[in-house]
C-alpha positions in Angstrom: 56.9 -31.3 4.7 59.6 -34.1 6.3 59.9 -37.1 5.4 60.8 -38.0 9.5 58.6 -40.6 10.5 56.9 -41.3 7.3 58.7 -43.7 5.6 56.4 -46.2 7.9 53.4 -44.9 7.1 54.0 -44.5 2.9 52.9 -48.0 2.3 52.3 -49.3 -1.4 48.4 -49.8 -0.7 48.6 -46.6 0.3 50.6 -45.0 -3.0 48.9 -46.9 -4.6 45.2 -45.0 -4.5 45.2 -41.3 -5.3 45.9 -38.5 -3.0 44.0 -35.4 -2.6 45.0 -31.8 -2.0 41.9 -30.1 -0.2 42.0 -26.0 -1.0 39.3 -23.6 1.0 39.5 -20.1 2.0 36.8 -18.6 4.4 35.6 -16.0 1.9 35.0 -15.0 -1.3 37.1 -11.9 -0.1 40.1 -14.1 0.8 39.5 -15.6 -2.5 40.5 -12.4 -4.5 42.8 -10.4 -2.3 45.1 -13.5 -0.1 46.4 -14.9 -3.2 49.8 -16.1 -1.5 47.5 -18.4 1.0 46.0 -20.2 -2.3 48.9 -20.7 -3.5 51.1 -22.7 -0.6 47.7 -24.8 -0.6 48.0 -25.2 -4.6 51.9 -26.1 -3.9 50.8 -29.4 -2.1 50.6 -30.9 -5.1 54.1 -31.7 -6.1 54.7 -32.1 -2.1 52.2 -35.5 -2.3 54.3 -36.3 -5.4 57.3 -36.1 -4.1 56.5 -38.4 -1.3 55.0 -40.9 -3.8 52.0 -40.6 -5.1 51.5 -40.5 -8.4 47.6 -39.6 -8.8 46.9 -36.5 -7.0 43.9 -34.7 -7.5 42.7 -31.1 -6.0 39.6 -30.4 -4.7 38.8 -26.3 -4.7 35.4 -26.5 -5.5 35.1 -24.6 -1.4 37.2 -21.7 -2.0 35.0 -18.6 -0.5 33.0 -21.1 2.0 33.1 -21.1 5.4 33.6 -24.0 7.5 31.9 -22.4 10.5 29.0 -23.7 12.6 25.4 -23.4 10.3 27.8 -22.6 7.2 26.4 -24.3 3.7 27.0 -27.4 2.8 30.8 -27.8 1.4 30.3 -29.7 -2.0 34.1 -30.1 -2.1 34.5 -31.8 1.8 31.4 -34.1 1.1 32.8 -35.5 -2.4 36.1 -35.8 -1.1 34.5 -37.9 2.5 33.0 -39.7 -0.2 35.9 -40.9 -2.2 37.5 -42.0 1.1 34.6 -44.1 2.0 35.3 -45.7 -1.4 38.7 -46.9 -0.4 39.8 -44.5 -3.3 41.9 -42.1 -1.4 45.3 -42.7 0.2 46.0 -39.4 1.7 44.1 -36.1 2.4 46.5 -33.0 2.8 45.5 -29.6 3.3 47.8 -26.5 4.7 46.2 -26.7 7.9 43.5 -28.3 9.9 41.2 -25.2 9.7 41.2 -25.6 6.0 39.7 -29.0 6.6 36.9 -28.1 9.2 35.8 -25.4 12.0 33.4 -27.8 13.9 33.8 -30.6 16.0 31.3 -32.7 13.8 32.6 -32.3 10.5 36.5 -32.8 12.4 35.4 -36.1 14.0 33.4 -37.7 11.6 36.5 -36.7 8.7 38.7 -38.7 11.4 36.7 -41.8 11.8 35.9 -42.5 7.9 40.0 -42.0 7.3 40.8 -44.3 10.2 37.8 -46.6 9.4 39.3 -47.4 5.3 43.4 -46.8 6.4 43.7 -43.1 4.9 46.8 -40.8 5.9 46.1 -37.0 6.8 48.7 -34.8 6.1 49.5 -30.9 6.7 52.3 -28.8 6.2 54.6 -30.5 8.9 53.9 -34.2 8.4 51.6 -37.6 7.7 49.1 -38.5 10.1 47.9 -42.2 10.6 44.2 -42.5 12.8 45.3 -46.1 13.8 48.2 -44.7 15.7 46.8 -43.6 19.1 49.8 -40.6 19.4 48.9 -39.1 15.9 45.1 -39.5 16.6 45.9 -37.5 19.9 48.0 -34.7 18.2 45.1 -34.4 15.1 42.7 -34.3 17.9 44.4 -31.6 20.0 44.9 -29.7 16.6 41.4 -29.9 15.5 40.2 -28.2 19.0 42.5 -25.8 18.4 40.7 -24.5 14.9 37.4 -24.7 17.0 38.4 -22.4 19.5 41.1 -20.6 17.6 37.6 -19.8 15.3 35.4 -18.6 18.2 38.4 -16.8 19.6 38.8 -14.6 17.0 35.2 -14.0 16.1 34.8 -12.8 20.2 37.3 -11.0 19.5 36.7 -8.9 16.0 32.6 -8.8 17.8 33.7 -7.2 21.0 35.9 -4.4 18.8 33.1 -4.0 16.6 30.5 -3.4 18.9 33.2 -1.5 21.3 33.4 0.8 18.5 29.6 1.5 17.6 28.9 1.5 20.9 30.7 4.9 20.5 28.7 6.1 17.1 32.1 5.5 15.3 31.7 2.7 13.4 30.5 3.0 9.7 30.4 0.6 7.1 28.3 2.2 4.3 27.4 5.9 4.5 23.5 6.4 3.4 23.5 9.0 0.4 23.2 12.5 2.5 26.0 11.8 4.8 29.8 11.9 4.7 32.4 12.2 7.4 34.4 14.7 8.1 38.3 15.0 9.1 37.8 14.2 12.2 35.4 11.3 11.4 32.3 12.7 12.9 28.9 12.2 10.7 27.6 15.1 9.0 25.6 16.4 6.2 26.8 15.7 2.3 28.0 19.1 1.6 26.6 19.2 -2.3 23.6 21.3 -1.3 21.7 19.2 -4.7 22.3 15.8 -2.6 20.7 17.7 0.9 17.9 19.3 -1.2 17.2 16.2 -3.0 17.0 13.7 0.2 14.8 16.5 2.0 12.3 16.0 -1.0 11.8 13.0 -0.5 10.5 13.5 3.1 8.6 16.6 2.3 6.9 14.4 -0.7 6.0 11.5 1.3 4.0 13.6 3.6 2.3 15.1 0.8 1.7 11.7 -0.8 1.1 9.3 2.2 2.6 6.3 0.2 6.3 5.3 -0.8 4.3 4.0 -4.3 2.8 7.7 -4.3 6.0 9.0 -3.5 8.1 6.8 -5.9 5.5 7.6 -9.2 6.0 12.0 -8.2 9.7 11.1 -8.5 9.3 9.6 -11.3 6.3 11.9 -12.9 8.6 15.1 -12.5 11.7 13.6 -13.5 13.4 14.0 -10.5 16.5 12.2 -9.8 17.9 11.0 -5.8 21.4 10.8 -4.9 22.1 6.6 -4.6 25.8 4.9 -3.9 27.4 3.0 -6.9 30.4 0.6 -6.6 33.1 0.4 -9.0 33.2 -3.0 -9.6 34.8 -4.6 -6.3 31.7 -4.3 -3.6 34.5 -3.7 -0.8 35.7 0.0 -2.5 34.3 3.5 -1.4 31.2 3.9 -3.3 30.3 7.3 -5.3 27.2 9.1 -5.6 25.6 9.2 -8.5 22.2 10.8 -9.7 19.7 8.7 -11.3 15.6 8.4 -10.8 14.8 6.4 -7.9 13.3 2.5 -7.4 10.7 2.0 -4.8 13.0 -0.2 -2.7 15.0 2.7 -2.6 12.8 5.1 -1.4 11.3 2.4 1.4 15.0 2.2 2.5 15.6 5.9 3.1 12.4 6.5 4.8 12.4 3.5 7.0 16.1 4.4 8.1 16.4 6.4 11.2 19.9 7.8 10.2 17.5 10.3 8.3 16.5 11.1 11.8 19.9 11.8 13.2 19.9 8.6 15.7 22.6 6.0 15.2 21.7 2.3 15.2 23.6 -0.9 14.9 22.4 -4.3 15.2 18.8 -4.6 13.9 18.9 -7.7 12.4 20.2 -9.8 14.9 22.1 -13.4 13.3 20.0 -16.9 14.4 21.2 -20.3 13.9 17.7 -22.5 13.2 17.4 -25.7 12.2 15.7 -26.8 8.8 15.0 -30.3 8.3 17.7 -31.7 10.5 20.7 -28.9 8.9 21.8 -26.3 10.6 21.4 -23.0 8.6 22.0 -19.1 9.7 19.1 -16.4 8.9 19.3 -12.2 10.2 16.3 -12.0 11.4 13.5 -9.0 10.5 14.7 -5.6 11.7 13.7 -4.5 14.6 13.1 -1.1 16.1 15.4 1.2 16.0 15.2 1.4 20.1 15.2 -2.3 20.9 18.6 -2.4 18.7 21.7 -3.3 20.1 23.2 0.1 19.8 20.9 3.2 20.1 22.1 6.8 19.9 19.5 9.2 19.2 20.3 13.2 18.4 24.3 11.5 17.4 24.0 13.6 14.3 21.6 15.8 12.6 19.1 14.6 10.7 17.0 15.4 7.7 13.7 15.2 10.0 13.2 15.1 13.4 12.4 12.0 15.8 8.4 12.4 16.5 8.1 13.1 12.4 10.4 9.8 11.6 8.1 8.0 14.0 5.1 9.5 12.5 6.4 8.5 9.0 6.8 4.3 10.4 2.8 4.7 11.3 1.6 5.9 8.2 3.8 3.5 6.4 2.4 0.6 8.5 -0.9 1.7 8.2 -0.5 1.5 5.2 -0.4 -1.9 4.2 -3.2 -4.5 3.8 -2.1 -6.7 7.1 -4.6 -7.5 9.3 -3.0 -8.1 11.8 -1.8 -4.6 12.6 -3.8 -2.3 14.7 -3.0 0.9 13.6 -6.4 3.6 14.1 -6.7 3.9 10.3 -5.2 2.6 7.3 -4.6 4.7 4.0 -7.4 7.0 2.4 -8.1 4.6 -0.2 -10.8 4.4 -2.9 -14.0 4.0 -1.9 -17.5 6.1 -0.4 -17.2 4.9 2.9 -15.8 8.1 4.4 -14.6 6.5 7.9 -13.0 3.2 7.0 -10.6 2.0 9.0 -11.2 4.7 11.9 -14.4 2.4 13.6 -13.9 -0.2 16.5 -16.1 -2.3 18.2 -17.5 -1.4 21.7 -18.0 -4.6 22.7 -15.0 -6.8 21.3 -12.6 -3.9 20.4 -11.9 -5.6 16.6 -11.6 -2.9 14.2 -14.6 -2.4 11.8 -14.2 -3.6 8.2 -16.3 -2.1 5.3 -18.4 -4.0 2.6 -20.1 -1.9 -0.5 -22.5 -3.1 -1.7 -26.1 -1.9 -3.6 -26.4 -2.0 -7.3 -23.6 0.1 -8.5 -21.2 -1.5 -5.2 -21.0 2.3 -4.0 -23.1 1.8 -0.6 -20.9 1.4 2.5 -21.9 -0.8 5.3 -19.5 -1.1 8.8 -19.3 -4.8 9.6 -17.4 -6.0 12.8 -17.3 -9.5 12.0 -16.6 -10.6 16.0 -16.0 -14.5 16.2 -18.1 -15.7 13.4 -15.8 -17.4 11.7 -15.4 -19.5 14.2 -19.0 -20.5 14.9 -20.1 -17.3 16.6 -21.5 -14.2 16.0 -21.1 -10.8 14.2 -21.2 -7.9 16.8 -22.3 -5.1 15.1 -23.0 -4.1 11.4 -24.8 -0.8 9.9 -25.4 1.3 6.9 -22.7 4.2 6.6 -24.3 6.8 4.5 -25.9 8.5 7.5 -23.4 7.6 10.2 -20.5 9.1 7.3 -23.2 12.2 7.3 -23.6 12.6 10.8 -19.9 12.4 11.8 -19.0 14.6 9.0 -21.0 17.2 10.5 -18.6 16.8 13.6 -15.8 17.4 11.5 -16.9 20.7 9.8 -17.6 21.8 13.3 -14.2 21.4 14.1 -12.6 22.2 10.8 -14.7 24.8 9.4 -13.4 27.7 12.1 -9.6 27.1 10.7 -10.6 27.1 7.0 -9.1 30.2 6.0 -6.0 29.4 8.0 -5.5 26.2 6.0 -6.7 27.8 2.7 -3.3 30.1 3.0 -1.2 27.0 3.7 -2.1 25.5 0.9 -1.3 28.6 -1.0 1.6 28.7 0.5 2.4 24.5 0.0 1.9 25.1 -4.0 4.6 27.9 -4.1 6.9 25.7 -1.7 6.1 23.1 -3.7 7.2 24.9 -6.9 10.2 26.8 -5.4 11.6 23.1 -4.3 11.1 21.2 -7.3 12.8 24.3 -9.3 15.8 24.9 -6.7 16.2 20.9 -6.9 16.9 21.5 -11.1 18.9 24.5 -10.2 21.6 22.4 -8.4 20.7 19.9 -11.5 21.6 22.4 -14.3 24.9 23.8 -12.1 26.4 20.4 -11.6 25.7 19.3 -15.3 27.3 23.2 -16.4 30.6 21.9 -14.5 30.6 18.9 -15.9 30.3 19.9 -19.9 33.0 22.6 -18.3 35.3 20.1 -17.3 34.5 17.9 -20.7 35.1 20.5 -22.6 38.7 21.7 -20.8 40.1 17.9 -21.4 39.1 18.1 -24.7 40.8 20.8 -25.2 44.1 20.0 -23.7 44.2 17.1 -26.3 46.5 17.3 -29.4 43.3 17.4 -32.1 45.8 15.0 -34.2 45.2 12.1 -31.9 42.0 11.7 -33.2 41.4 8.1 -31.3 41.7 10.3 -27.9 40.2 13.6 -29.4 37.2 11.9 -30.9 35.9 10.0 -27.8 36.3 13.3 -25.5 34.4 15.2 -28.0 32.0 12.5 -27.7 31.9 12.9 -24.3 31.2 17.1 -24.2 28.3 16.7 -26.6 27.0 14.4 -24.6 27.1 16.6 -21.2 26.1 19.6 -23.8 22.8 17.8 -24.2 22.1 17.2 -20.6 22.5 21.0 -20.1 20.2 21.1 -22.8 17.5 19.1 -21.1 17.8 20.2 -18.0 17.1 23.7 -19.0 14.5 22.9 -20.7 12.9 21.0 -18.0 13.2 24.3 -16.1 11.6 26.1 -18.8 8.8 24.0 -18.8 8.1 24.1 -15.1 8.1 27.8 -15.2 5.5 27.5 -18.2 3.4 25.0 -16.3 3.4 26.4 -13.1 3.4 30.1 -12.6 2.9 32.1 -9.3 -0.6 32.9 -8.1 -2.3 35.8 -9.1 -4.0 38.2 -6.3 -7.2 37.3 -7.7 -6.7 33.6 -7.2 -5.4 34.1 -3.8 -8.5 35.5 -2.7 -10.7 32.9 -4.3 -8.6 30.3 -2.2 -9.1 32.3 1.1 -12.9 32.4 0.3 -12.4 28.4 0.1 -11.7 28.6 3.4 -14.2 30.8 4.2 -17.0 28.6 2.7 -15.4 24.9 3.5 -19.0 23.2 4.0 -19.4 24.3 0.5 -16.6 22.6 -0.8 -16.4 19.7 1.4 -20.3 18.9 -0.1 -19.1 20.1 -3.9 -19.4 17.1 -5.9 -16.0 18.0 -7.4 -14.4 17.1 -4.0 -13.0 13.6 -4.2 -13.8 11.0 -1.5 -9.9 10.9 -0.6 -9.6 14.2 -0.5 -12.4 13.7 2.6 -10.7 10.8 4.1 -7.1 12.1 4.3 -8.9 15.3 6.3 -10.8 13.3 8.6 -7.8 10.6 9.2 -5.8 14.3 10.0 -8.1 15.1 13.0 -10.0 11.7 14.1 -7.7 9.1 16.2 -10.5 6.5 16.1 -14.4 5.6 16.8 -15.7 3.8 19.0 -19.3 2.3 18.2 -21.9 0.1 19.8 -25.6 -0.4 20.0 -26.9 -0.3 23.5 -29.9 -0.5 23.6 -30.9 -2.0 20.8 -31.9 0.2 17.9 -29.4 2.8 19.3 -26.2 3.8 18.4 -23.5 4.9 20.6 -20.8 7.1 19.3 -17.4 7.8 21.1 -14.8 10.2 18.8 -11.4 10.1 19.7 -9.8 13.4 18.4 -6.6 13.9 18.1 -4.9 15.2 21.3 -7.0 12.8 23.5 -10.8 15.1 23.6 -13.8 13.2 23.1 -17.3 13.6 21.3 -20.0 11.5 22.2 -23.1 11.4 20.6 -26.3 8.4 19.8 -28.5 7.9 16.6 -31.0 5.5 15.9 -29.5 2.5 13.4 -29.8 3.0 10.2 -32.3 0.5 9.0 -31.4 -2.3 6.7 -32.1 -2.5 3.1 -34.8 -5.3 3.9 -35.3 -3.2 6.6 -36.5 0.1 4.3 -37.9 -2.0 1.1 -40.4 -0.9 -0.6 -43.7 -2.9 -0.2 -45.2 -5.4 -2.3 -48.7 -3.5 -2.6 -47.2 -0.3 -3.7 -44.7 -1.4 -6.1 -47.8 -3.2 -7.4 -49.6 0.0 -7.4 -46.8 1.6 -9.4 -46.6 -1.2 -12.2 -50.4 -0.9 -12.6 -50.3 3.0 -12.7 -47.1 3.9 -14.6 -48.7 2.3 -18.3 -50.5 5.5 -18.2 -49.8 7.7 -15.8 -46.8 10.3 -14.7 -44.5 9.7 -11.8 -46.1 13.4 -10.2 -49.8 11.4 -10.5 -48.7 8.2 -8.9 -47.2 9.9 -5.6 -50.4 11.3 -5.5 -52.4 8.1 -5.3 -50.1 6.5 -3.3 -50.2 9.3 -0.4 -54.1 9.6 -0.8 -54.0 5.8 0.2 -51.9 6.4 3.1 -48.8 4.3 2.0 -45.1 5.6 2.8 -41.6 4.5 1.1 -39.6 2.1 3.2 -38.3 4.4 5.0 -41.3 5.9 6.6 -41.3 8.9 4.0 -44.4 10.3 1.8 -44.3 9.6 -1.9 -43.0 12.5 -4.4 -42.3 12.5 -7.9 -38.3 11.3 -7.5 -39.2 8.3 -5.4 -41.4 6.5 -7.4 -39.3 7.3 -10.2 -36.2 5.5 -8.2 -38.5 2.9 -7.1 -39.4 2.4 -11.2 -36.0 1.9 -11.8 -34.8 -0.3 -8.6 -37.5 -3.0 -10.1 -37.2 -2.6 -13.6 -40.8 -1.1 -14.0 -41.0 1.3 -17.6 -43.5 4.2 -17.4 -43.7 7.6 -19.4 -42.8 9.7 -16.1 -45.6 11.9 -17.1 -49.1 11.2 -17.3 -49.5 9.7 -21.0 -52.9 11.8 -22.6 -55.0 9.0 -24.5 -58.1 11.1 -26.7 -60.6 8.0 -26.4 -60.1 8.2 -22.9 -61.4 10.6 -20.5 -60.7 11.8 -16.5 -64.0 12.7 -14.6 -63.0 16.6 -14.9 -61.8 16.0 -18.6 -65.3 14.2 -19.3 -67.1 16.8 -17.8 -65.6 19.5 -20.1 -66.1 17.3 -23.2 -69.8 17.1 -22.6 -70.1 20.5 -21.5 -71.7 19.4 -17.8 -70.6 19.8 -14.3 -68.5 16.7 -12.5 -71.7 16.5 -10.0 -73.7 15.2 -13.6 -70.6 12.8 -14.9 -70.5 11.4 -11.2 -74.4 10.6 -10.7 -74.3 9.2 -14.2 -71.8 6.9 -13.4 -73.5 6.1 -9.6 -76.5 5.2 -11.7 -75.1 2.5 -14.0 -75.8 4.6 -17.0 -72.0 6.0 -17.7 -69.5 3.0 -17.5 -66.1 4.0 -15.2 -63.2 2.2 -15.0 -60.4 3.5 -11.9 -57.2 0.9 -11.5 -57.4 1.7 -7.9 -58.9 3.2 -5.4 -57.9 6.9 -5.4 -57.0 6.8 -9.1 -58.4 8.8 -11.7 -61.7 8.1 -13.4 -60.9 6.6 -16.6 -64.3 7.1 -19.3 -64.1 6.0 -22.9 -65.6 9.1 -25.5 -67.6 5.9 -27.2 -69.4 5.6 -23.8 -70.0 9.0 -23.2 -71.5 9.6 -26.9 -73.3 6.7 -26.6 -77.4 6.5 -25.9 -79.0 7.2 -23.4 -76.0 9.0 -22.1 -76.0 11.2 -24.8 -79.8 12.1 -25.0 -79.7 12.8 -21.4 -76.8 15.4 -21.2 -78.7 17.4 -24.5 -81.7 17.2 -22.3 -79.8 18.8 -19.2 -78.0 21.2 -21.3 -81.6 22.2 -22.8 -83.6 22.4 -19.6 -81.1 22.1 -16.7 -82.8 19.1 -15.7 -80.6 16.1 -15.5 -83.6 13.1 -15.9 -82.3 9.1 -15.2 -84.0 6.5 -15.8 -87.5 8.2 -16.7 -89.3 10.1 -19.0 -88.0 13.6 -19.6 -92.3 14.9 -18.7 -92.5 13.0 -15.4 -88.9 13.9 -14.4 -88.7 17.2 -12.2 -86.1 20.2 -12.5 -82.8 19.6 -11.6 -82.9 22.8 -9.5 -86.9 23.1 -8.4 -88.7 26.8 -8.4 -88.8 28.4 -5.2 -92.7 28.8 -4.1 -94.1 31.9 -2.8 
């Protein structure tokens, strides 16, 4: 720096407060590679103290921080605007006025505090004073010019950049599975293990359905995925290593659409915003791949194609538990209520929403909730055990004809399956095999006397020795595990298909199982109840053909409850008598179940346990007590002589309702005159009430000639 025209401005108030030396570079990059930059700022040290000051203090606490418009907030600029504030400061030199500021605001209001408490600026050329009116005009024109100088070069470097990928040539990071060539085009990783084991993961998601189903097979099987890894400095080539995959990973891959050979740049576009007065930057959530500002699809080849890449996006959207999307059905989760997710409302369009409920929370029951929460109405609601029924009769009708077709794929899938996973350890065990190969070839070029070198090498081809070791055994393992299918077992699988209503209604089938078929061929439902009572049905195939069909609405569980007088019936009843005998009552009285249905033997057994009522389930034999037919036996009469003793008052009855059997105590019937009266009929035939046994005429009267 001269000294030309300074001597003026080096006054001893000024000496006499400290000076500071101001240090930034941009980025963190600049920070460890543009070392000479640092140090010409660093050397203003002994510049301030040759022009006389003998406090001088550097502030570096910016280097890697931009100065640019939204930047963060620069610790170092703000304690050193501080000090100056504080009359503390008697000059502020930096290399440069970018190193200072990139803005207009943080220039101006730097100016105005220095002018406002008499504090020099100074660069690499000379001393600036803000009172002077010519070296606040040059500071001025020089702080414009690291505005524009900044915006300059960024228009600049952007227009290349996006020159460039407008072309499909630019690449910053390669995703594992791709390399370029020698000419720079964008091609398949030529290690067959990488290709196989990137293909997997696409083939396993649509097996799965779920990157978390996905990422727990990986992980289940012991299958490693290709990944980048940085040696140290984030800005080298990365390498490819093997190692089991996280689930952020796997989201990554099959969310990108390089996978799908289209080229895409700018998907998360840069925003300024402000926060609470600052300005900060943000990139914004990626958007789709064609709304990007560079879209070139078929630039490469891909692992999948386009429509199966978008297909992939659905089901992962689908997928989670927003709900705000409007996808036709979410994932085949948990759950008895066969077509959740797949109904929408007629009259509002919502999508339907499924409660369980019931005593063991297994009972679906569609609910479109419509705008009651905010003071209105629900649209619809009904019980899904029939509607799952009915429109899982549709399905078989469709499915059943292509049963034995999709029997032999999945025949088929489990060898694929099998083959892939083993092919995917092949390439495992030959990589692993070169590597012990090329442990074991620098260990042998050693001189075994330099044991420091020799030892760690050895170290090193035991330990590739044992990952041959493991990875064979892996293989051996599968093999045991999984072997290929006999003819036998072939043939029971094609008679799967043959019989699929058999299987689809075998309690062994699981309910997601059910709901991944029906998601496979059902876009969506469309339901409403016009008139009421009455169901209307629309079913959106896939392909775009439609099934229309009406059912009266299930009725309600207040709807189909049980009355009062029966279940009263049944607690009076079941003390003594079987479930069999009380159905019997109960339909000699005329009463139904709630659902319009005549009594048997199961339902009052379920009504018995839906209200808590305890009962033998079969009629309970008491020896004191007899039945009319019973009574008649033990006394050795007909029922016509057990019922007219009973009409006239002389044989005591008891029935606990109408219809129910006659219940007689033994006491009763062995008591007098009952019992004199039966030896008398037995005797003579004559069955006498009330009278003397002489006055009393024959049961059955002679026949007169």
């Amino acid at each position: 720096m001269t000294t030309s025209g300074n001597d003026a401005k080096l006054t001893l108030s000024r000496l006499a407060r400290r000076a500071i030396v101001y240090v930034r570079q941009s980025t963190q990059k600049q920070v460890e590679y543009n070392r000479e930059s640092r140090e010409l700022q660093y050397a203003l040290v002994e510049r301030a103290r040759a022009l006389g000051w003998k406090r001088v203090d550097v502030i570096d606490d910016d280097l890697g921080a931009s100065a640019g418009l939204a930047a963060a907030p620069r610790e170092g600029f703000e304690r050193m605007l501080a000090a100056v504030a504080l009359g503390e400061i008697g000059i502020i030199m930096s290399r440069e006025a970018s190193r200072l500021s990139r803005t207009d605001r943080d220039w101006c209001r730097l100016c105005e505090v220095c002018q406002i408490f008499d504090t020099l600026i100074g660069d690499g050329e000379r001393c600036y004073d803000l009172s002077s009116l010519d070296d606040q005009l040059v500071l001025g024109i020089k702080g414009t010019l690291s505005v524009v100088e900044l915006k300059v070069l960024r228009q600049r470097l952007l227009a290349g950049t996006y020159h460039k990928a407008s072309k499909g040539e630019l690449h910053r990071t390669l995703a594992p599975g791709y390399v370029l060539d020698a000419l720079g085009n964008l091609v398949k990783d030529p290690n067959q293990r990488v290709q196989e084991a990137i293909a997997l993961v696409f083939s396993t998601f649509r097996e799965t359905d779920t990157v978390r189903q996905t990422y727990q097979w990986f992980h289940h099987h012991h299958i490693e995925l290709p990944v980048n890894q940085y040696r140290g400095n984030p800005s080298s080539r990365p390498r490819i290593v093997f190692q089991l995959p996280t689930l952020g990973f796997l989201s990554s891959v099959l969310h990108n659409p390089i996978y799908a050979g289209a080229y895409v740049y700018g998907r998360r576009p840069q925003e300024i915003r402000v926060l609470e007065g600052v300005l900060s930057k943000r990139q914004r959530s990626p958007v789709a791949a064609e709304q990007a500002r560079v879209f070139l699809r078929d630039h490469h080849e891909g692992y999948l194609d386009w429509a199966s890449y978008q297909e992939n996006l659905r089901m992962m959207r689908s997928n989670t538990r927003r709900w705000d999307h409007d996808d036709s059905a979410g994932l085949a989760r948990r759950g008895t209520g066969l077509l959740a997710g797949l109904f929408r409302c007629g009259l509002c369009g919502r999508k339907l929403h499924v409660r369980y409920w019931g005593r063991s929370g297994t009972s679906a029951y569609y609910l479109c909730s419509g705008d009651y929460e905010s003071g209105g109405r629900r649209c619809l609601g009904f019980g899904g055990r029939v509607i799952d029924r009915r429109v899982a009769d549709e399905v078989l009708h469709v499915v059943s004809p292509v049963g034995i077709d999709a029997s032999l794929d999945a025949t088929q899938q489990l060898e694929d399956a099998h083959a892939a996973r083993r092919a995917l350890l092949v390439k495992q065990l030959s990589q692993v095999e070169y590597e012990a190969k090329r442990a074991f070839e620098q260990y042998d070029q050693v001189d075994a006397r330099n044991r420091l070198v020799a030892s760690e090498l050895e170290a090193r081809w035991n330990e590739k020795l044992r990952e041959v070791d493991a990875v064979k055994s892996t293989i051996a393992q599968l093999d045991d595990a999984v072997r290929p299918l006999s003819e036998a077992e072939r043939a029971e699988l094609r008679s799967l298909g043959a019989h699929f209503r058999d299987v689809w209604e075998s309690p062994s089938c699981p309910p997601e199982l059910k709901k991944k078929i029906v998601r496979t061929v059902v876009e969506e439902i469309v339901a409403s109840e016009d008139p009421a009572g009455t169901l209307r049905f629309v079913v959106h195939w896939k392909g775009g053909v439609h099934t229309r069909f009406e059912m009266p609405r299930p009725k309600s569980a207040s709807e189909t409850r049980t009355a009062e007088g029966d279940i009263d019936i049944i607690r009076r009843l079941a003390e003594r008598y079987g479930d069999h005998q009380i159905a019997g009552v109960l339909n000699r009285l005329g009463r139904r179940t709630g659902k319009g249905n005549r009594w048997n033997e199961h339902r009052v057994a379920s009504a018995r346990k839906s209200h808590g009522i305890a009962g033998p389930g079969r009629t309970k034999l008491d020896p004191e007590i007899f039945s009319l037919s019973a009574a008649a036996e033990h006394a050795g009469v007909s029922d016509t002589a057990i019922r007219r003793l009973v009409e006239a008052g002389l044989l005591r009855c008891e029935q606990l309702v109408p219809y129910a059997p006659w219940e007689i105590r033994r006491q009763d019937l062995e008591s007098e005159p009952v019992r004199s009266i039966i030896e008398q009929l037995r005797r003579t035939g004559k069955l006498v009430l009330g009278v003397s046994a002489g006055a009393q005429g024959s049961l059955f009267p002679e026949k007169t000639e």
